[in-house]
C-alpha positions as MATLAB code, in Angstrom:
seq = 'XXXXXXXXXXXXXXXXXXXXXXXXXXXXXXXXXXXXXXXXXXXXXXXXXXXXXXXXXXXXXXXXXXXXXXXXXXXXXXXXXXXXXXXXXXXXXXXXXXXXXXXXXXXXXXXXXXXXXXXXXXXXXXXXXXXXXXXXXXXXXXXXXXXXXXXXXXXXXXXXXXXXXXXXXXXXXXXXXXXXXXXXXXXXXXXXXXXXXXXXXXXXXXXXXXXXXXXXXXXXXXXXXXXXXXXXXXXXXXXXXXXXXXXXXXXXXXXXXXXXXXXXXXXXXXXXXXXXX';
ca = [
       0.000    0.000    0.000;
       1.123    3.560   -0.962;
       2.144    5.853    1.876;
      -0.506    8.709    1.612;
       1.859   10.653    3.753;
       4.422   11.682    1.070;
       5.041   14.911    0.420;
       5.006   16.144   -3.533;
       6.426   19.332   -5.495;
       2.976   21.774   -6.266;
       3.502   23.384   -9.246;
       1.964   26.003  -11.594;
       0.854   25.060  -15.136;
       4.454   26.734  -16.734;
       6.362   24.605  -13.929;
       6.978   27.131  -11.187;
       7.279   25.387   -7.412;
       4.674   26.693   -5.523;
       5.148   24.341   -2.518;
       4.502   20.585   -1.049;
       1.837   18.710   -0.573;
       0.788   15.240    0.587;
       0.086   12.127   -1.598;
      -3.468   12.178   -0.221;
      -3.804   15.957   -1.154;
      -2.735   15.912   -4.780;
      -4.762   12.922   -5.616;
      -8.074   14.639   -4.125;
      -7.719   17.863   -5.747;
      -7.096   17.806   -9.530;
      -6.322   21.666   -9.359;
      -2.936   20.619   -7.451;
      -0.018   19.843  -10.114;
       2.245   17.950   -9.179;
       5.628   16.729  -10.682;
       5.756   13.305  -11.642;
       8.557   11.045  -14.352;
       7.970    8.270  -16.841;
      10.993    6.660  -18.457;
      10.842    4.811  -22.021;
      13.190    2.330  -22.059;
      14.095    0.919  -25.396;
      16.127   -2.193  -25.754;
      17.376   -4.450  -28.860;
      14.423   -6.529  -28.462;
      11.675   -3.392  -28.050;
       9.974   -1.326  -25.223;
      10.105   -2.616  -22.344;
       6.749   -2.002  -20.427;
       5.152   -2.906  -17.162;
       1.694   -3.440  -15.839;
       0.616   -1.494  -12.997;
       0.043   -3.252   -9.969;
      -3.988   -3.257   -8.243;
      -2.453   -1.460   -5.402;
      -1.791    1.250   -7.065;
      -3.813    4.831   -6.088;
      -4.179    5.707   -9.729;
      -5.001    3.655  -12.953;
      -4.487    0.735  -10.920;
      -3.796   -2.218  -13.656;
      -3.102   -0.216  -16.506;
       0.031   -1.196  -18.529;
       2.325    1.518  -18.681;
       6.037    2.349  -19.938;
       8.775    0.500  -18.275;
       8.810    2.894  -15.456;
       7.350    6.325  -13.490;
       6.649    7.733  -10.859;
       6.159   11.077   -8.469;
       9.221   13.447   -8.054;
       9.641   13.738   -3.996;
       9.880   16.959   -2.603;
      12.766   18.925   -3.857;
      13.950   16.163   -5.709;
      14.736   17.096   -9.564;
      13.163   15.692  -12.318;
      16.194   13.482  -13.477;
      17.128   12.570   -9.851;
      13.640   11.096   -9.545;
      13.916    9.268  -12.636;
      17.208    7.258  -11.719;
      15.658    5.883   -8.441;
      12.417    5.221  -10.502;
      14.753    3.009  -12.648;
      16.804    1.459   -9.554;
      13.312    0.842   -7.716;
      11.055   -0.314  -10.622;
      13.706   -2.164  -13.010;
      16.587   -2.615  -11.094;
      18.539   -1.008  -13.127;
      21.404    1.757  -11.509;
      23.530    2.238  -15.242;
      24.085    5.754  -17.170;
      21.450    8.369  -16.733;
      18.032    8.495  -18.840;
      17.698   11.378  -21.622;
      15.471   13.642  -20.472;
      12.737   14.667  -23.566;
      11.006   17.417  -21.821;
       7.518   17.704  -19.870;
       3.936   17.505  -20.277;
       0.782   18.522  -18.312;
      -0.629   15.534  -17.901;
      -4.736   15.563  -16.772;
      -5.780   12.957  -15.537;
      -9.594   11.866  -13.449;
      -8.657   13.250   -9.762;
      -5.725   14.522  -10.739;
      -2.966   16.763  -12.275;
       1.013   15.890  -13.131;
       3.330   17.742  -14.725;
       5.428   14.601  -15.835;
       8.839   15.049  -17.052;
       9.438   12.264  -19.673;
      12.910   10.494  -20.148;
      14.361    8.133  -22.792;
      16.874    5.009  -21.744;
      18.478    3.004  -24.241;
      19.467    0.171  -22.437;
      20.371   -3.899  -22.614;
      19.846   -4.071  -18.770;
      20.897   -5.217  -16.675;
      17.075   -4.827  -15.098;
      16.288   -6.573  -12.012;
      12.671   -7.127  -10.805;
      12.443   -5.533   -7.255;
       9.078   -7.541   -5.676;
       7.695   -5.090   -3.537;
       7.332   -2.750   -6.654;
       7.054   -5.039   -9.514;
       4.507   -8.286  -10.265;
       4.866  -10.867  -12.799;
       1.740  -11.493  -14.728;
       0.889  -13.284  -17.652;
       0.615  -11.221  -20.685;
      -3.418  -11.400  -22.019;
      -4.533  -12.097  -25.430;
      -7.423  -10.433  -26.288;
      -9.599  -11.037  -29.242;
     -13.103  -10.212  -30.610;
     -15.518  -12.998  -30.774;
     -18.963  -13.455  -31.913;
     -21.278  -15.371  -29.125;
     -24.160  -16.002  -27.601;
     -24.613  -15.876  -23.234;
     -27.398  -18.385  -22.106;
     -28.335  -19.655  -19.016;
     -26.841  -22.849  -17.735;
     -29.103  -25.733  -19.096;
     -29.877  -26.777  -15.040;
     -30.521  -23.460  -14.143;
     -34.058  -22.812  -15.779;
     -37.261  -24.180  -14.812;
     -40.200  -23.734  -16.910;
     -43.241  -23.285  -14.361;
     -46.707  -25.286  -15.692;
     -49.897  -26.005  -14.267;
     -51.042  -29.811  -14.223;
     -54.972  -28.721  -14.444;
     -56.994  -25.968  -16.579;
     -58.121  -23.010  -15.314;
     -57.907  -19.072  -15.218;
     -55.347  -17.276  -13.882;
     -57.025  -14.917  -10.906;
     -53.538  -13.271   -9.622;
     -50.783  -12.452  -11.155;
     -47.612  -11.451   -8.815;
     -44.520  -11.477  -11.052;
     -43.024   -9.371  -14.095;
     -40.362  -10.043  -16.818;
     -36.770   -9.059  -15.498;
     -38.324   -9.507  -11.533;
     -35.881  -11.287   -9.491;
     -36.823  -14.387   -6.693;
     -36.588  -16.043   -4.088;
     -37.540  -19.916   -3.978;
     -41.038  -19.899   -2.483;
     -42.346  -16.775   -3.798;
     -45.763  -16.629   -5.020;
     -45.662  -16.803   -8.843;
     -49.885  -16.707   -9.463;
     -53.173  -18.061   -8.849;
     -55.873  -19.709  -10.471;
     -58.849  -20.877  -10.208;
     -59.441  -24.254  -11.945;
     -62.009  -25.295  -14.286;
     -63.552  -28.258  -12.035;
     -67.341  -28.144  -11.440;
     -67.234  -27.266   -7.588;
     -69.271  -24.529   -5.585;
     -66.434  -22.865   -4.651;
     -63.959  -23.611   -7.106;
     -60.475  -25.056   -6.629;
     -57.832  -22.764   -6.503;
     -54.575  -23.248   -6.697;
     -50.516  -21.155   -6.147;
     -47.749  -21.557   -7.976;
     -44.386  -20.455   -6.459;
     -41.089  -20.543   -7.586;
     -39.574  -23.874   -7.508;
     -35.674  -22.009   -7.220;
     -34.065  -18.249   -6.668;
     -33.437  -16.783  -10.208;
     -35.366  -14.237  -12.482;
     -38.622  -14.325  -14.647;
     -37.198  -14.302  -18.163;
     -40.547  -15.170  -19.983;
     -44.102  -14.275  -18.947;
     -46.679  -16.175  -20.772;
     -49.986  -15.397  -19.386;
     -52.432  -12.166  -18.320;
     -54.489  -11.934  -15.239;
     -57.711  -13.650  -16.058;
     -56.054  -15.401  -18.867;
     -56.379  -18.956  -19.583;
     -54.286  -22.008  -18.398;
     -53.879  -25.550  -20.163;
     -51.684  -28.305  -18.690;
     -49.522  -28.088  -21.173;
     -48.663  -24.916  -21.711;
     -45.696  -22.803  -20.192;
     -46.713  -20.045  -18.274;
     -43.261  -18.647  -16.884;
     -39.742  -19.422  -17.351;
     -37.391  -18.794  -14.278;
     -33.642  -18.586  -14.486;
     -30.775  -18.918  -12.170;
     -28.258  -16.559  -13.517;
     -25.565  -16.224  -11.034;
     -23.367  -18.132  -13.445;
     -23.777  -17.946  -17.272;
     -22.772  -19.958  -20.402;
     -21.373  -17.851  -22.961;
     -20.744  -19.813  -26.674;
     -18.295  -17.774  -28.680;
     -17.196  -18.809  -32.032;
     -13.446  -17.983  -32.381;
     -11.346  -17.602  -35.722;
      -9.169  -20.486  -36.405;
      -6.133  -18.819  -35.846;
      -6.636  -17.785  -32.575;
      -8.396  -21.478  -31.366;
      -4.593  -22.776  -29.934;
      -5.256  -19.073  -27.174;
      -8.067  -21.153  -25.781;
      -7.867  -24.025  -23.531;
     -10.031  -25.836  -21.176;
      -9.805  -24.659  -17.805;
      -8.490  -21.733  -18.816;
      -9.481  -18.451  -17.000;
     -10.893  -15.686  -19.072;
     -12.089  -12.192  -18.772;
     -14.843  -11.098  -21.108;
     -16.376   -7.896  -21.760;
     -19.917   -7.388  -23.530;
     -20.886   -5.045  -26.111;
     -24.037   -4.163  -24.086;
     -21.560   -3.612  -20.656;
     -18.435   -1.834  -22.292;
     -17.580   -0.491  -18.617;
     -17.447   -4.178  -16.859;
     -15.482   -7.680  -16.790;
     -16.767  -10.232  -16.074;
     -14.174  -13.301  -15.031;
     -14.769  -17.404  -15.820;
     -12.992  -20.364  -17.105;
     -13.532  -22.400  -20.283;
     -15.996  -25.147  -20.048;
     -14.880  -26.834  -23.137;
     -13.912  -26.284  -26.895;
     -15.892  -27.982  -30.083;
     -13.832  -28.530  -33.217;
     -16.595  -27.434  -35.281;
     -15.853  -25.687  -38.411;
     -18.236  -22.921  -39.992;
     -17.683  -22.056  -43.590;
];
């Protein structure tokens, strides 16, 4: 966990001190610039980059360039990028380039980040308490389909004739097991008639209504269909070449066209070598 305690060089917007503030400060007021260094480190193989770790106070996660960081009190902009380097990549050989700065706005906040360039071999080190290893994610379009798991629906039925006389549920209305579903009134020849409640048989949510108060009911006919959808199947078809990415088992994060802003996590189920033309 970040110390919220540090203290960080305020700054006007043409990069005049103004004074220190704490790490708690900056990031609750955006109007607070404050100096900050990211380092692109280029090697024979490409950039090297790093993912932020979920600790992090700000864009927790993100992948970012191989290094950065906030400039500590009256540190300078290249002294703060040479421990960056030594405490993010290990690394402690010649001095980064430095490119120049940028106002940087961000949500919550305000940098003025002074941006180096390393061209560099290593050595890097990781440093733990800074750096995670993570697999690197493949991610893909794909075409599919997200359906209930087949044991989680129940179609509710009625095993005699008769009316409905009460009517307690809507589509998208969410359950408990027990709850009244509706009423009715059957069509035996009795003074008064039978009448009978359905209730749901399991917790879940009314995807289909099938019937209208007074409306009629037949034995076999499906007057609501319930589904438990804490846990989804979702069938994607996936191009050929990228079929070897997917595995059984494998955990996967998937994000929906109709839910840009969430993720939702799971594992594969199984693959089907079938082939569509």
């Amino acid at each position: 966990m970040q110390r919220q305690d540090e203290i960080f060089c305020v700054v006007d917007r043409d990069d005049n001190v103004l004074g220190y503030r704490t790490r708690a400060e900056c990031h609750a007021d955006p109007s607070l610039i404050h100096r900050s260094v990211s380092v692109i480190v280029e090697t024979s193989e490409g950039l090297l980059m790093q993912r932020r770790s979920p600790r992090k106070d700000s864009s927790p996660g993100f992948w970012d360039v191989a290094c950065s960081g906030h400039v500590d009190g009256d540190e300078t902009y290249l002294e703060a990028a040479v421990r960056e380097l030594a405490e993010e990549i290990g690394y402690t050989g010649p001095a980064p380039e430095h490119l120049g700065t940028i106002l940087t706005e961000l949500p919550g906040e305000t940098e003025m980040a002074g941006v180096f360039r390393l061209v560099a071999d290593g050595p890097f080190g990781l440093i733990l308490p800074e750096v995670e290893l993570r697999p690197l994610e493949k991610v893909f379009p794909a075409l599919g389909v997200v359906d209930p798991e087949p044991g989680r629906v129940a179609a509710v039925t009625s095993r005699v004739a008769g009316r409905v006389t009460k009517l307690a549920v809507v589509e998208g209305q969410r359950l408990k097991a027990g709850d009244l579903l509706l009423e009715l009134e059957s069509r035996v020849v009795a003074d008064p008639p039978p009448r009978l409640r359905l209730t749901a048989p399991m917790d879940g949510v009314v995807l289909e209504r099938n019937v209208t108060p007074g409306g009629a009911v037949e034995p076999d006919k499906v007057l609501l269909m319930l589904a438990d959808l804490s846990e989804l199947d979702v069938v994607a078809q996936v191009q050929e070449g990228r079929i070897a990415s997917v595995k059984p088992s494998q955990r996967v994060r998937i994000r929906a066209l109709a839910h840009p802003d969430e993720t939702f996590v799971g594992r594969v189920k199984a693959t089907a070598a079938t082939l569509s033309r």
